[in-house]
N, C-alpha and C positions, 0 to 999 in steps of 0.2 A: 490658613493660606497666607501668604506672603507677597507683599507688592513691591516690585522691585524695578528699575532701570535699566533699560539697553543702549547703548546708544540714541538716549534720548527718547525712547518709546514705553512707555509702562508696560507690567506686563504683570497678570496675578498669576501663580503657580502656587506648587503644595512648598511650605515652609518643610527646607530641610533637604530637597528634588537636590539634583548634580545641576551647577550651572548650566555646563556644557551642552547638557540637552535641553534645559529649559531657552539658552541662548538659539537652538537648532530651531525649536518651536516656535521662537519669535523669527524667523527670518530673518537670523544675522547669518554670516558664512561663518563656520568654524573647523579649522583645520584640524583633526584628530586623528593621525594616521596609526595608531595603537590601539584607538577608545572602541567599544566591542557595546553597544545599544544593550540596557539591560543585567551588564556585566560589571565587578567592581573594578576601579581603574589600576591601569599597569603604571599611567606615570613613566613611560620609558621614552617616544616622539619627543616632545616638550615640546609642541607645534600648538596648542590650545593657549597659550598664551594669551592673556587677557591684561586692562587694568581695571582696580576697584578699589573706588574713591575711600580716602583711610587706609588701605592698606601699604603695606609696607614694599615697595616695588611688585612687579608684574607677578602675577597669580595661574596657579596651571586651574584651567574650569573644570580640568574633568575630578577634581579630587576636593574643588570647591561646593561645599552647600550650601544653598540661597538660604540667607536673611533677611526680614522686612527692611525694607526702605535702601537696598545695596543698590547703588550704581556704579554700573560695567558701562568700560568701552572698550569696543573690539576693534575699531578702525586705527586708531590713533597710531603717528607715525615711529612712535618709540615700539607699541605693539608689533608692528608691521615690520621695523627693522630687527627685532628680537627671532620672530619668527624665520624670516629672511637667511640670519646667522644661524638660527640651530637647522633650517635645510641645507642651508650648504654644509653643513657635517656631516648629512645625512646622505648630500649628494656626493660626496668626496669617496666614497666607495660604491657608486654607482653611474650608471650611464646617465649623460645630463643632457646631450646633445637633442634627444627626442622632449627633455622640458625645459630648457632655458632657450631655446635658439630661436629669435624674436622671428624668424622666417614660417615657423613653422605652419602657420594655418594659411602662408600667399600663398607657399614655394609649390611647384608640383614636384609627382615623384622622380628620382634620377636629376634633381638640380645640387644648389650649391654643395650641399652638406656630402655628395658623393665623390666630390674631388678634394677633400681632407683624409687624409690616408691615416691622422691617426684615429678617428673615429668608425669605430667596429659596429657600432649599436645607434641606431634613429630612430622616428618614429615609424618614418616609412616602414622597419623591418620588425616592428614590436608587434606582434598581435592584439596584445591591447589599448593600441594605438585607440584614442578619445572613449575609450573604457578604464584611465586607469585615476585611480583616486590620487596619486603622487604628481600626474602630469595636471590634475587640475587643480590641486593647492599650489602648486608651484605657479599655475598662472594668475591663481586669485590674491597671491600673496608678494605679486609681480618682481617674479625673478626672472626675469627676461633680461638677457645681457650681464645679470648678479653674478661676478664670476671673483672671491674674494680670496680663491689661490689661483690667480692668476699670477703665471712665473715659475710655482712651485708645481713636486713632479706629482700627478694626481696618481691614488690610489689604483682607481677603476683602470686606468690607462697604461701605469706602470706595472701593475704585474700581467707578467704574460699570455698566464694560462688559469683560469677559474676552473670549478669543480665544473665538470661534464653536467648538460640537461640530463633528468631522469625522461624518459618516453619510452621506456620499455612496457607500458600495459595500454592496454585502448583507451581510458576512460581519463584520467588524469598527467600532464606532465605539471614536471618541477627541473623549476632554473634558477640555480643558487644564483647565479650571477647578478640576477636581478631582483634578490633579496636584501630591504632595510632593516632585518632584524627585528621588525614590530611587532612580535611574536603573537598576532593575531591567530595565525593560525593554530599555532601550540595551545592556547585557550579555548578557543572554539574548540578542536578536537576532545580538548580535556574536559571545558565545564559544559559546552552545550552538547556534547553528544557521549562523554563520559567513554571515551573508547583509548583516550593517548597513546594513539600510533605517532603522533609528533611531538618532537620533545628541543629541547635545544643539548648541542653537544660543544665541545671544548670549552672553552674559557677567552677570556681579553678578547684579544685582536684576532683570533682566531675561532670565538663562538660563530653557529650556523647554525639552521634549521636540519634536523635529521627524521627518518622515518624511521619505526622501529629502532634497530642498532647501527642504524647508521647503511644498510641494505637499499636493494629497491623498494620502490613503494609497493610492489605487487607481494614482497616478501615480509614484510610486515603485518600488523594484525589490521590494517588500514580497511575499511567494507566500501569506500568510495561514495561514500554520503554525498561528499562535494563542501560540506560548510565551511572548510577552512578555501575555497574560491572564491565563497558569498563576501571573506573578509576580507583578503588577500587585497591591499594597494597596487600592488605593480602586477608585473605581470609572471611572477615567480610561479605561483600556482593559476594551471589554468586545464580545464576541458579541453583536450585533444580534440574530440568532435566539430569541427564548424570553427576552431579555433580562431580561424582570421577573419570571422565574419562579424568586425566592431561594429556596424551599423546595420541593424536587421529591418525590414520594411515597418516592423511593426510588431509590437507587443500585446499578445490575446489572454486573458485571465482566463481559466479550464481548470479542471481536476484530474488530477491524477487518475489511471484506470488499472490499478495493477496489487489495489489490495484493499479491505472496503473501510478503511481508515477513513477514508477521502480526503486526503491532504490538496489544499488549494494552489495550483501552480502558475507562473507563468511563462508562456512558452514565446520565444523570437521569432519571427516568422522573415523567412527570404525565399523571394520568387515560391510564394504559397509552399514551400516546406519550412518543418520544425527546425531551428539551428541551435538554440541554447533554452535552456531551462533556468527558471531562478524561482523559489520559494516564494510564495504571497504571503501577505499577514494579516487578511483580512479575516483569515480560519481560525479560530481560536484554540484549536485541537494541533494542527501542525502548526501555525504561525512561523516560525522561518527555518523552518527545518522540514526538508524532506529523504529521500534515504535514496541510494542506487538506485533502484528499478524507476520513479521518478525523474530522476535527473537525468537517466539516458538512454532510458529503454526505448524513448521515441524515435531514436535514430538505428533499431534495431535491425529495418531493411532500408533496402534501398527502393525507389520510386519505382524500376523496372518489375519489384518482387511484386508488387501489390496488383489484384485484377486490374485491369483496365475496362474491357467488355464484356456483355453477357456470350455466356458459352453453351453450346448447348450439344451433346453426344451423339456425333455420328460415329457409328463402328467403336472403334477404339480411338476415335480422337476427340478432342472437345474443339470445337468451330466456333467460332467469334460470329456472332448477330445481331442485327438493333433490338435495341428495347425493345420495340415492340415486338418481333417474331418471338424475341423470349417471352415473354409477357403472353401471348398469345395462345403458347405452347403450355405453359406452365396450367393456364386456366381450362384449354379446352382438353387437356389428360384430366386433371382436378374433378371437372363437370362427368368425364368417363367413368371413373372409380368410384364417385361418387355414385353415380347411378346403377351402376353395376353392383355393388358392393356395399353402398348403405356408408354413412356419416361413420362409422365405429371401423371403419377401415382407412381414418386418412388420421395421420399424429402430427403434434408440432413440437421441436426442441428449439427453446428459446435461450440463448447464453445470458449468462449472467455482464458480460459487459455490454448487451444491448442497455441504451439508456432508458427511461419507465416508461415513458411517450410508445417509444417500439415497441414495447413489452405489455401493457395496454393494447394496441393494437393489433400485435400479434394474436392474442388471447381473443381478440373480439372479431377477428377475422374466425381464428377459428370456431368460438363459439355462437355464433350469429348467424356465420354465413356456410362455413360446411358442416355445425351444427354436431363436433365434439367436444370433450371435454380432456381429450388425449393430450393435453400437454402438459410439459414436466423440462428440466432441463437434466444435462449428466449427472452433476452430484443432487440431482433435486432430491432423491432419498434420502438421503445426508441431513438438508434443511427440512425435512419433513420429520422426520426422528427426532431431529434435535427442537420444534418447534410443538411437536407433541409433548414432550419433555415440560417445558415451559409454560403450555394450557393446563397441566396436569399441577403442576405445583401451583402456578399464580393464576388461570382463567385464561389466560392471554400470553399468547408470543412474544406482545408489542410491549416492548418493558423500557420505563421512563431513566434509561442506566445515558449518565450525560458524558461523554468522553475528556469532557474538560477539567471532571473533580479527579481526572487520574494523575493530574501533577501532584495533588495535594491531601490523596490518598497516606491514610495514618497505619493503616494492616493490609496485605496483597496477600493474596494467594492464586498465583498463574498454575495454569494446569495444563499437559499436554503439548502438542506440538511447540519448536521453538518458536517463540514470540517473535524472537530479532530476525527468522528469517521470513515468517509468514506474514505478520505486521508491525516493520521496522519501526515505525512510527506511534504507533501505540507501546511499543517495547521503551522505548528512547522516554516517555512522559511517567512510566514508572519509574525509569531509572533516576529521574528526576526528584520522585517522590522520594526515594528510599534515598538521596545523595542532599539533596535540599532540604527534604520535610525529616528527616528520620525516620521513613515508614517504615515499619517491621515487616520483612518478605518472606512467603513461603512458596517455592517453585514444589509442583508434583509433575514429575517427568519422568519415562525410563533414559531419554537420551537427554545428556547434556545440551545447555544450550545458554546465552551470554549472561541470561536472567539469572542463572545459578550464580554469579561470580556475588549481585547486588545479594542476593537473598540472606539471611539467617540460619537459612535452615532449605537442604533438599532433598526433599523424599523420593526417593527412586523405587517405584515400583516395578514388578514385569511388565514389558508390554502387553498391553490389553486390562490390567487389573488398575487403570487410574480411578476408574470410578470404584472399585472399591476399599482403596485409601480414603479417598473423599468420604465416602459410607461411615468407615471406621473414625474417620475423625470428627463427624455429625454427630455420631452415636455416642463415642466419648463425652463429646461436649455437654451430649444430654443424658448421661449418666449421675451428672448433678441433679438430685430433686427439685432443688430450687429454680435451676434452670427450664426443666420440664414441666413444672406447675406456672412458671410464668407464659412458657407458650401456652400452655393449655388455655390458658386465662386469654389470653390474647385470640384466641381462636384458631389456632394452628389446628390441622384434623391430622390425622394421619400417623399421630405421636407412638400407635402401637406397633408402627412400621420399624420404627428401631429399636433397638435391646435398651432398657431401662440400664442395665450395664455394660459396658463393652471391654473385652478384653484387648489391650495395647498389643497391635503387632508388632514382630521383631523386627523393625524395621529400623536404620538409624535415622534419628533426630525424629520422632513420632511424638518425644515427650515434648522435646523443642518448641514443633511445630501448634499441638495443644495448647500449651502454655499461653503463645503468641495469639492464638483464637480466644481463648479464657479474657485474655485482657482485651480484646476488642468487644467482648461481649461484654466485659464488667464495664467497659467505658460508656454504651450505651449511642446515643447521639452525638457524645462527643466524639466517637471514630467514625472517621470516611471508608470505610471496607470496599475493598475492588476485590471482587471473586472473578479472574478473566478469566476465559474459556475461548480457544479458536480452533472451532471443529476442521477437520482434514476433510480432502477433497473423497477419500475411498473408507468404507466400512458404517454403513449410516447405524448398523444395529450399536456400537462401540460407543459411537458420539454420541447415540440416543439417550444410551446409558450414564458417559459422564457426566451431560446435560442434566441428566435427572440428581444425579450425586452433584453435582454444585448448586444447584436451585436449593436440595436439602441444607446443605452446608451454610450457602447464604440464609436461611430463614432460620436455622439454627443458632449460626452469630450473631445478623442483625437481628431480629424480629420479625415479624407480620409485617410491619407497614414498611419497613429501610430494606426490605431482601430485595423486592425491585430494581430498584435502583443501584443496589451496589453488585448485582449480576449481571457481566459485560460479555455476552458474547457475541465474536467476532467472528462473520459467518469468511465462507470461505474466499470467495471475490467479489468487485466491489461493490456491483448493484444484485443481491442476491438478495438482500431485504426490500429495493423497490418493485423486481418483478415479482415477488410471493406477493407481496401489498398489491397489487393490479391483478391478482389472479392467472399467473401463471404456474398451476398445480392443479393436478388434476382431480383434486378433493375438495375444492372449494372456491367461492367464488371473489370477485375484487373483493378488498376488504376485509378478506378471513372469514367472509359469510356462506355459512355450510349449503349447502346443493340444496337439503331440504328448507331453508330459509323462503318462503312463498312467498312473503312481504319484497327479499331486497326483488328477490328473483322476477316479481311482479315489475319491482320501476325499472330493472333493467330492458326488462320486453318491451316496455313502453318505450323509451328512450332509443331500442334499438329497433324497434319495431317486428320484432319477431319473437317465436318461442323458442326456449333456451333445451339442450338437453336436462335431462331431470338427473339419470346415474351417471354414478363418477367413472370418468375415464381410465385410462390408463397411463402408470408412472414411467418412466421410462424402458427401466429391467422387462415391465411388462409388454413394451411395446416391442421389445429384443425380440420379447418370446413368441412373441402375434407376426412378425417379421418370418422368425424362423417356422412357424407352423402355418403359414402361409395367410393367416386373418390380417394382418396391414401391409395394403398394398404402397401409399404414398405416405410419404414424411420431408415437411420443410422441416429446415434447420436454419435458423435466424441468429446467427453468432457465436452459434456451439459448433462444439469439436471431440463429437464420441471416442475419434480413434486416439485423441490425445490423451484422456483422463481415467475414461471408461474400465473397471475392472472387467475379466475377460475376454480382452479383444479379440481374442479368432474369435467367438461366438458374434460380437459385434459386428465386427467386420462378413462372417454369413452373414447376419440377415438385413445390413445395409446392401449387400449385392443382391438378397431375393428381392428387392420391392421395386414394383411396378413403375413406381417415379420415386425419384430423392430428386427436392430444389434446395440447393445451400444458396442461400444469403451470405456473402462476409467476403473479408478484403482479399484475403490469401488465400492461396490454390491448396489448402490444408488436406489432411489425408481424404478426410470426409468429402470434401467435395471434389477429390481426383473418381470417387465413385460417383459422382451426381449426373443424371440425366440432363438438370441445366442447374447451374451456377448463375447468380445474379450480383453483382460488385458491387460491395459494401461499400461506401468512405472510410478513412483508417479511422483509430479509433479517436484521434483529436481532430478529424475533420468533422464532425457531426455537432449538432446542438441538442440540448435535452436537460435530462436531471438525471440523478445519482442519487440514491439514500442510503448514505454512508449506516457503518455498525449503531453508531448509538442515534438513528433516526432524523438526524438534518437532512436536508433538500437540498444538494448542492446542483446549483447551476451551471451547466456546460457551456461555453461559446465553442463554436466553428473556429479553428486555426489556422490548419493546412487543406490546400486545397484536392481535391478528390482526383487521381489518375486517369486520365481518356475520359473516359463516359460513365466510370464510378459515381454511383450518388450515396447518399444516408439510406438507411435501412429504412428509415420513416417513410421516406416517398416511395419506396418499391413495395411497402407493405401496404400503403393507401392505395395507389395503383392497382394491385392484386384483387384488395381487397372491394374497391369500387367494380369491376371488371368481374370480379366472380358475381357481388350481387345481383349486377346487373343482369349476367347471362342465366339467373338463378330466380328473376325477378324477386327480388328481395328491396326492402326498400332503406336496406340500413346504409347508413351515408359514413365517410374519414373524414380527416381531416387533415391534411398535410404539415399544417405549419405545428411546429412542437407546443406555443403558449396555448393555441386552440384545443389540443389533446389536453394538456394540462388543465386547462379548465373543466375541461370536461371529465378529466378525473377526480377534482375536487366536487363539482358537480354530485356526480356519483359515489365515491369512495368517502364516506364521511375521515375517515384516517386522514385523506387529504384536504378537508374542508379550509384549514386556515390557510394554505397555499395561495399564492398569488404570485404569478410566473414574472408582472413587471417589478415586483419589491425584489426577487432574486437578479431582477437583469439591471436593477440602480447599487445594488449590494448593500442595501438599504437593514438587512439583518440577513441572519441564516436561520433558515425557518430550521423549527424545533415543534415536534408535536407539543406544546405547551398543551393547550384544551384539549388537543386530540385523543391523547393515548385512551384507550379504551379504561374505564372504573375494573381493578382488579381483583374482587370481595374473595375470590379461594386463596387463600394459603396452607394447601397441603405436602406434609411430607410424601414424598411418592417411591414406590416399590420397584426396587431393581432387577433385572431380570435373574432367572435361577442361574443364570453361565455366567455373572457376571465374576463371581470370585473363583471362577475356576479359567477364566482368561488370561491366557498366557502360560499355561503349567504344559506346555507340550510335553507326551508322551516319550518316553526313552530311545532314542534312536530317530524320532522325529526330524530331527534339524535344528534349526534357530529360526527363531523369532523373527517376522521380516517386518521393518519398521520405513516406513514411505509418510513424506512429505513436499511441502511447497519450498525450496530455495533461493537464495538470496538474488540471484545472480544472472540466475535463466531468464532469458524474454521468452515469453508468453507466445508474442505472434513465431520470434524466430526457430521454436520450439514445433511450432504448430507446421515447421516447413521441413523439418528434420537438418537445421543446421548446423552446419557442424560447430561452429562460433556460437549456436547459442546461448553456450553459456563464454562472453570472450575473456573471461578469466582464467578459462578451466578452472574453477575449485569444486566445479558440482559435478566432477564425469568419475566419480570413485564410488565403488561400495565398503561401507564404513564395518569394523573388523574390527570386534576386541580383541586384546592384546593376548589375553590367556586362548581364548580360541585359533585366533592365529596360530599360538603356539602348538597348538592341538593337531590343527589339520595344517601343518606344517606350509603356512602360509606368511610370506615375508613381504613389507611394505614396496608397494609398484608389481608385484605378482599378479598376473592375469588368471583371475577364478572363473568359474560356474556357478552360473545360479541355477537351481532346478524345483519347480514344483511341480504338481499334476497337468497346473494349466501349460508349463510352456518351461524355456531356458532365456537363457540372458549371459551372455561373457562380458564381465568388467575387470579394469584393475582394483587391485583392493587397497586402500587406507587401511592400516594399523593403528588404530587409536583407543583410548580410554571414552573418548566421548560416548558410544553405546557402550551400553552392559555387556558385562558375559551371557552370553546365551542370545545373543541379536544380530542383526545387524543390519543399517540403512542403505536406503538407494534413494536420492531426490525424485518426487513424480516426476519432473520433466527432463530427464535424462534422455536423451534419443528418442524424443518423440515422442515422452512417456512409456518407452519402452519398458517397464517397469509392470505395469498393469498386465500385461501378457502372463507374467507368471500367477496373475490375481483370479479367484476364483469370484462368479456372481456373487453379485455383492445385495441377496436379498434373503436375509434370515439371519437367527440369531450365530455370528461367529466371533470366535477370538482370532486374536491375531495370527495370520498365517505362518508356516514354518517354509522353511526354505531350506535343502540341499546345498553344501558348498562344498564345491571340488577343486583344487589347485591345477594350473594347465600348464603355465609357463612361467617363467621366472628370467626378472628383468634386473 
């Protein structure tokens, strides 16, 4: 450590630290309109000017490293005039008027400054008017009136005509004109998110910031992250959205809801809606990066889109009612079916962006009070497969894998969907590792995806045969004796599940990618191994599968005791691990404790005061079937959206029209609940309070932001309500709890997984809870058995079709998706089916040509993309293309299947 001087104040810091930020830390101001927190310095501003006693005239702080005993002054009027002179260079090719003009903070708007005609550019007309980092060092470094080419002809003023604002996309514009050059953004794109869509073009007096080749930014490789905004001084780069909204009422810390990373955000709030977004860094996982769907999916509807009132089904219309008559209706049908029909006739679908509090509730309304075990969410198959997976190789689902050692991950091996579109932000902390640490990368994918570009090595197999790459390179690995006798030794079981030898598939880079596993494994402790894994919303038998082939893979590289931990998978949205943890699945109870468990099942009854069903409910697929054969009459839906996700939705869609009552919960008039007998209005999804348990098991805390539409409330209170209201009329004597810390406690309470929980340490952000004590003790570690189809997934028969490969995209809003908009994706870059280039050539299909899709279940017309990104023999569609329209041609998705084939026909040509 090193003790050093600031302006007369000591200060101890790490010998060696950048002044510039130890001078930040002590509360001096420092002007660094280029310096990038965390980054090595550019040296290009010269605004951090400093002096320091012995040295040799004024010092730049950002490129200076503290020494014991250094005294800095930062105020001194030699510093002050330094600085002074190198802004006005700065200002001499930019608008000054909005930061030297001593008027600025009396004048109101349309005063002096609008009767000088040569002045084009003020604050009044800036958007980032008292948001801009330029207008505030210019007033801390008192340039007001500093006008040191006065006389001569200015830059900004004398040329005519500047390059045009870019605002050709919704999400981002760019105004060279009001570019210093500080090539903040160029770096942040390049070193914080590893993507360099921005670059600098020309040279001398003519360099400028450019996107891609100098194009729009929409035509670039740009994904719209936003970070080069987070850096950005002036007001060059800025969010289209809310753009001129510099002062918002108020700033609320929230999580993200839109991918189960949990990236921590903060949202602006004006007249109780969201106006801008900005990165927190209180999260140690995303810290100041978050990705598109973040940064602006909040603003995906409008206030008008969102319910307002409960509704409730006359004839063919839905009629607006008070609470209560909804409320009223919902319970005295509920009390009907039930007694008519018996408990095993009424299901609940719980979404995965309910937060755990709802999802808790949810479960205990229905298992308490109408006394089934029928609840499951859409992909709940999916997390059910993939978690059987997981108990089968380690005992336990709940695996101690921390999201933070993925910056500093030494070997990856991602597997399956692309990373960068399903979890932008977990993709960005490897790209970290392999660009920072040198991690050695193995991507195994049939479709390309951005992961491939960092990797070593990419193994492309058929779609459907991932998990038996994975197989084949476990197997390999333990084809070494010596490697086999050590798991043995270690107590691996299972060891006769894979070939003592394995023959190397023909696959390229197989040797590669071994190699790179060999040296993780010889390294021992010394390698960080991330084996990531993020199952897809459709095909639970597939995911089950790869699950079981990367658990192998991890306990074959690390060991016994490190495969936990360095198996990352990232479930499909973003609270899908807190409501399985609170027992919404119809196999088991909070906690992951089995039905037949008599002990929890016992405190539960006490606590709730009733008897629990004993047999397992039904999954969802099963409830389709109980729907369509006339055994389930009603079904709440608390956040989910069958008709969006669901594989075969004309069967869906029957047997949500056969049942006696459907009540949706949730903010938008979604498909599913234009079938609902009453609709009850959710808050959007940052209007609610709660928790989130992100992929690798933090507890992250939600605040209330925006305020809720008409008479919209949180799912929490309509589901206490219900849920008081049923028991009542049921005499039962189980009691809610409305407010979200009182659920919460009372899940820790209950759910030993939640024991260390404490909802006011989350609400000071005093730490991020981490199952530390919790994680359950995980003594199995077995190799586990793949199923017999699994190396014959993917070999479609002759004549078959192609391979149809479906995923989550970058781009799409979730809710605007859920409304069939046509903007939901306002990019357009997710409304194509993706078409290799040999098969096009095949079925004489050219790039912007409108095809057919065809399978058994259904058709689909898209235009097709021409690309190398799928394989020959495939081809993709985003799930949330029109509504999901996509799942229409998907067959039930309950048995063992490989990847569907699909028909492609040419229609038109454009």
């Amino acid at each position: 450590m090193a003790t050093i001087t600031i302006d007369g104040k000591t200060v101890t810091c790490p010998d060696g630290a950048t002044l510039l930020e130890v001078c930040k830390d002590a509360g001096a101001y420092m002007s660094s309109l280029c310096y990038i927190d965390g980054l090595p310095p550019y040296a290009g501003c010269r605004t951090c000017l400093v002096e320091i006693e012995g040295a040799r005239g004024l010092q730049l702080s950002c490129t200076t490293k503290v020494a014991d005993g250094m005294v800095v002054r930062t105020t001194t009027d030699e510093v002050r005039e330094a600085r002074r002179a190198v802004l006005s260079i700065i200002l001499a090719n930019h608008s000054d008027r909005c930061l030297t003009c001593h008027r600025r903070e009396h004048c109101h708007p349309g005063d002096i400054c609008l009767r000088d005609d040569v002045v084009t550019h003020r604050c009044v007309t800036c958007p980032k008017n008292y948001r801009c980092e330029l207008q505030a060092t210019c007033e801390m470094v008192g340039m007001s009136q500093y006008e040191p080419w006065a006389g001569e002809a200015r830059t900004f003023y004398a040329v005519p005509e500047h390059p045009p604002a870019d605002r050709a996309n919704p999400f981002l514009e760019f105004d060279p004109k009001m570019c210093i050059i500080c090539t903040r953004c160029v770096r942040a794109c390049d070193e914080l998110r590893h993507t360099g869509a921005i670059t600098l073009a020309g040279r001398g007096f003519s360099t400028r910031i450019a996107f891609g080749v100098g194009g729009r930014i929409d035509e670039s490789n740009c994904d719209f992250c936003g970070a080069c905004i987070d850096v950005c001084p002036t007001a060059t780069l800025l969010e289209s959205p809310h753009k001129w909204v510099s002062r918002p009422d108020r700033w609320v810390e929230t999580v993200c809801a839109y991918c189960s990373v949990g990236c921590t955000i903060k949202l602006a709030v004006k007249d109780g809606r969201g106006v801008m977004v900005r990165p927190s860094k209180i999260n140690p996982v995303s810290w100041d990066q978050i990705c598109v769907r973040g940064r602006f999916h909040y603003d995906a509807l409008r206030a008008k889109e969102y319910l307002k009132s409960p509704l409730i089904r006359r004839g063919d219309l839905m009629a607006p009612v008070s609470w209560e008559e909804a409320l009223d209706t919902v319970v005295s049908r509920l009390q009907e079916i039930v007694s008519a029909h018996g408990p095993e006739s009424v299901g609940m679908l719980v979404g995965p962006m309910a937060t755990t509090e709802e999802a808790y509730t949810a479960q205990k309304l229905a298992r308490a009070v109408l006394g089934t075990n029928n609840l499951d969410f859409t992909a709940g198959a999916v997390a059910r497969a993939v978690g059987a997976a997981l108990r089968g190789a380690f005992g336990s689902e709940v695996l101690p894998a921390d999201m933070t050692r993925l910056r500093t991950a030494t070997h990856i091996v991602v597997v399956g969907d692309d990373l960068e579109s399903s979890h932008p932000v977990a993709a960005l902390r490897l790209k970290d590792a392999v660009v920072y640490n040198r991690a050695r990368a193995v991507v195994v994918a049939p479709r390309w995806g951005e992961m491939c570009d960092f990797a070593e090595t990419w193994l492309r197999p058929a779609p459907g045969r991932e998990a038996a790459m994975l197989q084949a390179l476990a197997a390999a690995l333990l084809s070494d004796p010596q490697r086999r006798q050590a798991l043995s030794s270690a107590g691996v079981a299972g060891l006769e599940r894979l070939p003592g030898s394995a023959s190397v598939p023909p696959v390229d880079g197989f040797a590669e990618a071994l190699a790179i596993l060999r040296e993780a494994a010889e390294r021992g402790e010394q390698a960080n191994v991330a084996v990531v894994f993020a199952p897809t919303h459709v095909n639970a038998w597939l995911n089950g599968e790869i699950a079981k082939a990367a658990a192998n893979l991890a306990i074959a590289v690390c060991g016994p005791e490190r495969a936990p931990a360095s198996l990352y998978v990232l479930p499909t949205d973003v609270n899908v691990h807190g409501i399985r943890d609170v027992g919404v699945t119809p196999d088991l109870l909070p906690g992951y404790h089995p039905l037949t468990d008599h002990d929890y099942r016992t405190q539960l009854e006490e606590a709730w005061g009733v008897t629990l069903p004993a047999e397992a409910g039904l999954g969802f697929r099963q409830m389709v079937d109980a729907a369509l054969e006339g055994r389930l009459k009603a079904l709440l839906v608390v956040g989910d959206n069958p008709l969006l996700t669901a594989p075969d939705k004309a069967a869906v869609r029957q047997a949500l029209e056969r049942l006696d009552l459907l009540v949706v919960i949730d903010a938008v008039m979604s498909a599913t609940a234009e079938l609902a007998h009453v609709v009850l209005p959710d808050a959007d999804v940052y209007g609610k309070e709660g928790t989130y348990t992100a992929a690798d098991r933090r507890v992250l805390r939600r605040n209330a932001a925006t305020t809720p539409v008409g008479v919209a409330r949180p799912a929490l209170l309509t589901l206490t309500d219900l849920g008081a209201r049923l028991a009542a009329a049921r005499g039962l004597p189980t009691t809610f709890a409305a407010d979200p810390k009182a659920v919460m406690d009372e899940i820790a309470a209950l759910v030993p997984l939640y024991a260390p929980n404490r909802y006011d340490l989350m609400l000071l952000h005093e730490r991020q809870q981490l199952f530390d004590g919790a994680v359950p003790a995980t003594p199995r570690r077995e190799l586990v058995q793949l199923g017999d189809r699994t190396g014959q997934a993917g070999s479609a028969p002759e004549g078959a079709g192609l391979a149809l490969i479906t995923g989550r995209g970058l781009y799409t809003s979730w809710e605007a998706a859920a409304l069939h908009k046509r903007d939901a994706d306002k990019l357009h870059r997710e409304e194509f089916v993706e078409i290799n280039v040999d098969d096009a050539a095949q079925l004489g299909v050219q790039d912007g040509d409108e095809v057919l899709l065809q399978t058994e279940s259904g058709e689909l017309r898209m235009r097709a993309h021409v690309t190398d990104i799928v394989p020959a023999g495939a081809v993709f569609v985003p799930l949330l293309y029109d509504g999901g329209a996509i799942t229409a041609l998907l067959g039930p998705d309950n048995g063992p299947t490989p990847a569907p084939s699909v028909q492609v026909r040419a229609l038109t040509r454009v």
